[in-house]
Backbone as a ProteinNet text record, in pm:
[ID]
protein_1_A
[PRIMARY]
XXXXXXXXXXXXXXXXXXXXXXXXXXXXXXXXXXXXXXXXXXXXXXXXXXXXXXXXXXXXXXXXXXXXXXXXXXXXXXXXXXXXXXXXXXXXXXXXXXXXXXXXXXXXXXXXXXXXXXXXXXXXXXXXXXXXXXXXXXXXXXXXXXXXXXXXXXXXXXXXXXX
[TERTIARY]
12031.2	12048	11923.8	11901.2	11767.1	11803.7	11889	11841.2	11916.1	11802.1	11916.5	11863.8	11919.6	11883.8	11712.8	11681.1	11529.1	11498.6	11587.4	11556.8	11611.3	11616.6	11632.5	11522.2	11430.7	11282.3	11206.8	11150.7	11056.4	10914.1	10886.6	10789	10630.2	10636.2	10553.2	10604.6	10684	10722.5	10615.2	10596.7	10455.2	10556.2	10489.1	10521.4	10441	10497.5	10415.8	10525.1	10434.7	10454.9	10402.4	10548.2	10532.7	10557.6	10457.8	10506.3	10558.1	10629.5	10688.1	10596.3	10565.1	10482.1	10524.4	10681.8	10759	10808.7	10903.3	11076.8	11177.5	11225.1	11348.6	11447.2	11481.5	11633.2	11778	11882.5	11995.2	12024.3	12008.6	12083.8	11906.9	11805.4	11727.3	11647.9	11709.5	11720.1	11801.4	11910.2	12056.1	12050.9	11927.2	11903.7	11784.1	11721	11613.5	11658.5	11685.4	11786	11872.5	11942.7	12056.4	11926.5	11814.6	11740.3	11691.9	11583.8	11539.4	11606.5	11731.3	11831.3	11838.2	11897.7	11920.3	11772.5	11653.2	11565.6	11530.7	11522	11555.5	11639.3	11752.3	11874.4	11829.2	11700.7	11677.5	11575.6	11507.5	11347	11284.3	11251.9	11166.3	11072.2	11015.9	10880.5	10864.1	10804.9	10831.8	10973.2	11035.4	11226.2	11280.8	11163.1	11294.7	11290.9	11415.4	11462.9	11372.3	11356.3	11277	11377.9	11349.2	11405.5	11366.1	11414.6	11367.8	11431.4	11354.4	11479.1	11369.8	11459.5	11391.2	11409.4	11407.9	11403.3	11336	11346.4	11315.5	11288.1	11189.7	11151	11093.1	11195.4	11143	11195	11266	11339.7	11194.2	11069.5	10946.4	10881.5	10881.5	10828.4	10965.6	10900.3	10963.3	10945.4	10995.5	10928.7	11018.5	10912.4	11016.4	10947.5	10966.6	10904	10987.5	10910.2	10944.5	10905.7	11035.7	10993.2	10955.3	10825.6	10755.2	10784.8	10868.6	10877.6	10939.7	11066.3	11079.3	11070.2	10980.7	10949.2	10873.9	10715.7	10632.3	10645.8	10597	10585.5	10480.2	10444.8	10333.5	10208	10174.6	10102.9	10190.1	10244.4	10360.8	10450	10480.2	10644.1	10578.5	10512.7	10408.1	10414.6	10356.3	10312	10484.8	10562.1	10674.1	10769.3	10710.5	10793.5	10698.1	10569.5	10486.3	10558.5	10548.9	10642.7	10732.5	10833	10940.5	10956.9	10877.8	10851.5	10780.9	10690.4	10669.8	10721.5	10801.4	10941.6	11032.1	11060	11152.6	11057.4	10956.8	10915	10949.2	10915.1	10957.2	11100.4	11196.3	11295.6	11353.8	11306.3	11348.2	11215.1	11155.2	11039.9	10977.3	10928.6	10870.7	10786.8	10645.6	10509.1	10542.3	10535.8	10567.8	10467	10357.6	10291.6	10164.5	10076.2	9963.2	9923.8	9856.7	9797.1	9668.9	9676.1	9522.5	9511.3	9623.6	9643.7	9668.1	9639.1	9617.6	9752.6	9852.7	9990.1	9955.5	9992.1	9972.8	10043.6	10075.9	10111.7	10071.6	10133.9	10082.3	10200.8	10137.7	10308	10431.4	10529.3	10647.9	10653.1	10595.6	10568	10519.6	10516.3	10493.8	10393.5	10198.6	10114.1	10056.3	10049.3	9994.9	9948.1	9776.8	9697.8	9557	9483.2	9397.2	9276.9	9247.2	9109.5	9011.9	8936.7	8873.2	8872.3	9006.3	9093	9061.8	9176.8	9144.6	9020.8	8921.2	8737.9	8736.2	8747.5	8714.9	8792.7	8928.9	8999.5	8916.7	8875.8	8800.9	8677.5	8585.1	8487	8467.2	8621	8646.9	8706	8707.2	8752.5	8925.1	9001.5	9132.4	9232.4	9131.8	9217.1	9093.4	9152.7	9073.1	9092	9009.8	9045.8	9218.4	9243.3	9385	9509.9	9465.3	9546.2	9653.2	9779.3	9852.9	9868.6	9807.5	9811.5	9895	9941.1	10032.2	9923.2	9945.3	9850.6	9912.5	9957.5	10009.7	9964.5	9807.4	9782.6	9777.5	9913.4	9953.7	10027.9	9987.9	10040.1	10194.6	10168.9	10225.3	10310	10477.8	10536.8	10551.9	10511.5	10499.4	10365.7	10286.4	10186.4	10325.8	10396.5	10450.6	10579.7	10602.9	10667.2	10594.5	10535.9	10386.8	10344	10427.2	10327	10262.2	10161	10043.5	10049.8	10149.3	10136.5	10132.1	10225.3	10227.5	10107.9	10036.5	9884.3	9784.9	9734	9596.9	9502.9	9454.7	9365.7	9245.6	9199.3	9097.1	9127.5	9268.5	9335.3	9366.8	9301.4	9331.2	9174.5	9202.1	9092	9046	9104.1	9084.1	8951.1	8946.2	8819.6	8682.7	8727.6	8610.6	8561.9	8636.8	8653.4	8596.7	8641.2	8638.8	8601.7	8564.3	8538.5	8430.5
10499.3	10460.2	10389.4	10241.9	10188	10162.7	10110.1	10099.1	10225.5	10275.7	10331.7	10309.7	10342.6	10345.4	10404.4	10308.1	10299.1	10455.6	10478	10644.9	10750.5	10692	10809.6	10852.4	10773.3	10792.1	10900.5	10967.3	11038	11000.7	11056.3	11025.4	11041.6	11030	10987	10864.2	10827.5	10672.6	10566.7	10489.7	10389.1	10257.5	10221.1	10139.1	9928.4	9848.3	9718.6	9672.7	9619.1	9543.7	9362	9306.6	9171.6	9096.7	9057.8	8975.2	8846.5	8783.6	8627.7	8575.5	8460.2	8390.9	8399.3	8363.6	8401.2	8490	8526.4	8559.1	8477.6	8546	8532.9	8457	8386.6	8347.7	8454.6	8452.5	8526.4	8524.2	8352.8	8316.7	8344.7	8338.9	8379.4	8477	8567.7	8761.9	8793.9	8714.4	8745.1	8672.3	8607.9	8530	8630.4	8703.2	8758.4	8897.3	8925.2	9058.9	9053.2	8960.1	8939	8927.7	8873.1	8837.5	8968.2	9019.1	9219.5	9268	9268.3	9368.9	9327.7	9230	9169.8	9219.7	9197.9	9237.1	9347.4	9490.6	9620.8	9705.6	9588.5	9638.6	9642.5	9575.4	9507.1	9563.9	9604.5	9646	9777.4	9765.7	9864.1	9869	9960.8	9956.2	10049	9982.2	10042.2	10093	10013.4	10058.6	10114	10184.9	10290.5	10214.4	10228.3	10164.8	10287.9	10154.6	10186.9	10274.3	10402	10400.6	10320.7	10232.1	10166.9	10152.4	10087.7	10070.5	9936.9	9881.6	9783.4	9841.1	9788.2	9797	9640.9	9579.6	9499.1	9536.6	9490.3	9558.2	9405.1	9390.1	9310.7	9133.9	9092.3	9032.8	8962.2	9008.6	8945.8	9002.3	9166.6	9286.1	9297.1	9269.6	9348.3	9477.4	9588	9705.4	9720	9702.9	9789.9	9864.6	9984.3	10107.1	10189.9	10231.4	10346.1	10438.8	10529.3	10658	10703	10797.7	10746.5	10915.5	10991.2	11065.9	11093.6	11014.2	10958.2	10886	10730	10656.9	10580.4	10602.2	10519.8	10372.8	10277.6	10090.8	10134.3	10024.5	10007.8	9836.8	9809.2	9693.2	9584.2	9563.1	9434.8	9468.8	9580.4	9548.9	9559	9571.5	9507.7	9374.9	9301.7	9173.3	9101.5	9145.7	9129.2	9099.5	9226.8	9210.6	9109.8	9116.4	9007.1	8791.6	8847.3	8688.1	8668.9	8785.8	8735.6	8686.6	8786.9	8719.1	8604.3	8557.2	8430.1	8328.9	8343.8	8277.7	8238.3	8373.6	8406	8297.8	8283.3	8232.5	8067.6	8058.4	7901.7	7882.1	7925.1	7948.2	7920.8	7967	8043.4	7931.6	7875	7794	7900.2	7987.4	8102.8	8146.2	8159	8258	8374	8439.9	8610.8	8682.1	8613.6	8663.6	8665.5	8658.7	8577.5	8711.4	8782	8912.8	8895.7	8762.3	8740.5	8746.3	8690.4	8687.7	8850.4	8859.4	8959	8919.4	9039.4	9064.6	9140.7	9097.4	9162.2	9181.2	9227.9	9211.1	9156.9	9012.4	8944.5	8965.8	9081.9	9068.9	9125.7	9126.2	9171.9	9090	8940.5	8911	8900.8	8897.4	8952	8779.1	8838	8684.4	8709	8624.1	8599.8	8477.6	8539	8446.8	8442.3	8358.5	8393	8502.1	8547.4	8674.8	8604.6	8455.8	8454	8391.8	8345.1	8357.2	8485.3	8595.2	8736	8722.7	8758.3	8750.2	8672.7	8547.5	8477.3	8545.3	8538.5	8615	8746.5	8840.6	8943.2	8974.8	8846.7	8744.5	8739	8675.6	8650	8747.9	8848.6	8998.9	8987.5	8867.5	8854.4	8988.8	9050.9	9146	9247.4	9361.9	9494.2	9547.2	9679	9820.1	9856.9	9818.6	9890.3	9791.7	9676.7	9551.9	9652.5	9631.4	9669.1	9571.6	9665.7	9580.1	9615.9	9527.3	9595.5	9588.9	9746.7	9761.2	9760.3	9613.7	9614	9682.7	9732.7	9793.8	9939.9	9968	10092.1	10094.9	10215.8	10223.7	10335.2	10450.9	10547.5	10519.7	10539.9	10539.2	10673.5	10763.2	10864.7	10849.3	10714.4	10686	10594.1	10465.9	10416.6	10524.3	10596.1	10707.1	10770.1	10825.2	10887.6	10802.3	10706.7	10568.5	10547.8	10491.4	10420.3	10319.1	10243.4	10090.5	9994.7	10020	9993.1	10059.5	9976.8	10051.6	10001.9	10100.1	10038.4	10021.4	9895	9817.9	9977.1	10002.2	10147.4	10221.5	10288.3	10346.8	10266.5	10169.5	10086.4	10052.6	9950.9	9880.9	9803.6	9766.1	9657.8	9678.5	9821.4	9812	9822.9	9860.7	9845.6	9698.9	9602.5	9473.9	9348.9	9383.8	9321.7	9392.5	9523.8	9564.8	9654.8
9616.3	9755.5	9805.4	9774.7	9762	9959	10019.6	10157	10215.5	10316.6	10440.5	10569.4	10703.4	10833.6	10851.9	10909.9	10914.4	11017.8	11086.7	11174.2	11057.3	10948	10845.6	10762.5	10748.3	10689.4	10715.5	10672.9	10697.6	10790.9	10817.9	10910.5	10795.4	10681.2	10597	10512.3	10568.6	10464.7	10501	10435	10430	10497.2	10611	10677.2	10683.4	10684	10691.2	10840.6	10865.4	10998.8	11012.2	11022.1	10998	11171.6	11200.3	11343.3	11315.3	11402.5	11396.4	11548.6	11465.2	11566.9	11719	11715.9	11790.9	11862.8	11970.9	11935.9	11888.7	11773.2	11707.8	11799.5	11747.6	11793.2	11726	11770	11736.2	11564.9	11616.4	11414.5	11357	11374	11282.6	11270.2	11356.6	11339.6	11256.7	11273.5	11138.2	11022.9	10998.1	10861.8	10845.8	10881.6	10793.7	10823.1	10867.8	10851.7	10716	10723.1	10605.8	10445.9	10498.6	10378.8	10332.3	10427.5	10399.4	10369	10394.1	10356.9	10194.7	10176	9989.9	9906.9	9956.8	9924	9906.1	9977.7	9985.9	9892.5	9920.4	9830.3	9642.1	9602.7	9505.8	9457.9	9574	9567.3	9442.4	9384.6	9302.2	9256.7	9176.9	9148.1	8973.8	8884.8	8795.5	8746.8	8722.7	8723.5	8785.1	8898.5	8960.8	9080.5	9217.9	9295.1	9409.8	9519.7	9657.7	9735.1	9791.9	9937.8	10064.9	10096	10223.1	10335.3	10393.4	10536	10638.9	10754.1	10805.4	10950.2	11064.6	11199.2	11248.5	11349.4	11415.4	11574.4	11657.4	11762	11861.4	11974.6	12065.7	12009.7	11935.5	11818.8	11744.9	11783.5	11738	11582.1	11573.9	11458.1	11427	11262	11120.1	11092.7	11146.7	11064.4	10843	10746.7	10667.5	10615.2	10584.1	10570.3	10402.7	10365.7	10207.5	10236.8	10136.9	10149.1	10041.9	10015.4	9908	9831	9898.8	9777.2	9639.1	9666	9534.6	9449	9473.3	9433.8	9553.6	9489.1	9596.1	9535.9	9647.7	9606.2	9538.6	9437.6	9346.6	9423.6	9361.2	9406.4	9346	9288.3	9201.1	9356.6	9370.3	9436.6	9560.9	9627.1	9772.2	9752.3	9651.4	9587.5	9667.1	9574.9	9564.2	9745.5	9837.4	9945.2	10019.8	10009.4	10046.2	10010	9859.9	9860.8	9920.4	9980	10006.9	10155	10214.3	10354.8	10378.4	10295.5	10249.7	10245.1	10169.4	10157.8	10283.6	10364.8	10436.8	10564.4	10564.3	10698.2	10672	10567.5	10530.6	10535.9	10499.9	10510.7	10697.5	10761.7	10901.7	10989.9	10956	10990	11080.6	11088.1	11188.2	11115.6	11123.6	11054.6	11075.7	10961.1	10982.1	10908.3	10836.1	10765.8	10781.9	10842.9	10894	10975	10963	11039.6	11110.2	11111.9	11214.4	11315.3	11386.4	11564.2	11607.1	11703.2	11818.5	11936.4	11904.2	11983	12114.4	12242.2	12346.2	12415.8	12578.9	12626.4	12756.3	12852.8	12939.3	13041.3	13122.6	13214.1	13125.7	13136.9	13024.8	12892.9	12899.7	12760.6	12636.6	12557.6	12429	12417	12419	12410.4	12249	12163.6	12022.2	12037	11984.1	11994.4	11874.6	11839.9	11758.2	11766.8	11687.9	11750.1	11859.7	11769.9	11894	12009.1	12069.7	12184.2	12240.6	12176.4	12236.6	12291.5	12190.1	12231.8	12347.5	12355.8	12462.4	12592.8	12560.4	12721.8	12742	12662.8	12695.4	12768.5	12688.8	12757	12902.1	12944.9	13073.7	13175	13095.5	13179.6	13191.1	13131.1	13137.5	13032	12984.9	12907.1	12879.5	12903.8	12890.1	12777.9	12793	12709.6	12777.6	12883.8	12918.3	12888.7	12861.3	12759.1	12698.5	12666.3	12548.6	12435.2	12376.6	12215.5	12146.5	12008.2	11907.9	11777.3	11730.4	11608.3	11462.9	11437.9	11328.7	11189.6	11201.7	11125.1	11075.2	11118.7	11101.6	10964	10872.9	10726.3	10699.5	10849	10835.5	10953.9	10871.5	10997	11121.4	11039.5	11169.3	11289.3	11232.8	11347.6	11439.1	11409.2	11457.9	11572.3	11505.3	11631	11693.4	11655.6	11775	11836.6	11883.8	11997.3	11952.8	11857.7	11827.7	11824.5	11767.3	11762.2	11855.4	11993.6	12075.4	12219.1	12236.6	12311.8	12347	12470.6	12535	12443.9	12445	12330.7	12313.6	12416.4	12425.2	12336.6	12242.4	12159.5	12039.9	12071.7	11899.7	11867	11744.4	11671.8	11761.7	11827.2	11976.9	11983	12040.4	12147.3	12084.4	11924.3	11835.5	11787.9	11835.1	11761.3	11887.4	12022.6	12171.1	12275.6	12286.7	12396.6	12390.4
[MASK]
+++++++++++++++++++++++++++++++++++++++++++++++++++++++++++++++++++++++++++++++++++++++++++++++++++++++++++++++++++++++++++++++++++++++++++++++++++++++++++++++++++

C-alpha cells in the first residue's frame, strides 16, 4: 500500500515541503497532483515500496511525507522524488523547487520573495518577528501539525536569520 491519505501518517513520517512560486491554478493542481500521486504510487527505496502520502495547502505547498516504519526513503529515492519535482515544475512551468525564497504572509496573501529582499523589508521595519512565516524546513510531520510551519517569524529560523 505504497500511497495513502496524507491524515493517515503518523505523526513521525518524514515530511519535504515544496512551495510553487505561485498559486496553482485548478488544471495545474490536477496535473501535479495526478503526477505525485504516479510517483508515490512507484516510489521505493531499496526494493521495498514507500508508504507515502501528499497534501497540498493554500493551492501554493506540496506536502509529501513517509512513513518510515516500514520502509524509510534512502538518499537515491529522495534523489529520486527531488527529480521528479524537477521535472514536474518544468512540466507545469511553476518553480517548486528552489528553497531559497522566504514565504510570508502580507495581509491574507501568501508574499515569496528572495532572502535578501526579506532582509531588506526587515531593514525597513516592513516585517517583524510577528511576520508569519512558512518554515519549509520542517523534516517531521508531527512538527507540521503542531503548528510550526505556519508562524511568527520570532518562532522560526526567521528571527535567527533577520531579526
Amino acid at each position: 500500500m505504497p500511497r495513502i491519505a496524507f491524515d493517515e501518517l503518523p505523526e513521525d513520517a518524514r515530511v519535504w515541503i515544496f512551495s510553487a512560486e505561485r498559486k496553482l491554478t485548478e488544471p495545474e493542481r490536477a496535473r501535479l497532483l495526478s503526477e505525485v500521486d504516479a510517483f508515490i504510487d512507484q516510489w521505493g527505496a531499496h526494493g521495498m515500496p514507500l508508504t507515502a502520502g501528499r497534501a497540498v495547502e493554500y493551492d501554493q505547498f506540496l506536502f509529501v511525507a513517509v512513513d518510515q516504519r516500514a520502509a524509510g526513503p534512502s538518499g537515491c529515492s529522495v534523489d529520486a522524488l527531488v527529480r521528479q519535482m524537477k521535472a514536474l515544475q518544468q512540466e507545469i512551468g511553476v518553480e517548486l523547487v528552489d528553497h531559497a525564497p522566504v514565504l510570508f504572509r502580507q495581509g491574507r496573501e501568501i508574499a515569496r520573495v528572495p532572502r535578501d529582499a526579506f532582509a531588506e523589508l526587515a531593514e525597513a521595519g516592513e516585517v517583524g518577528p510577528g511576520t508569519t512565516v512558512f518554515n519549509n524546513t520542517l523534516t517531521s510531520l508531527g512538527d507540521v501539525r503542531a503548528g510550526r510551519w505556519e508562524v511568527p517569524a520570532s518562532d522560526s529560523w526567521h528571527a535567527r536569520a533577520f531579526f
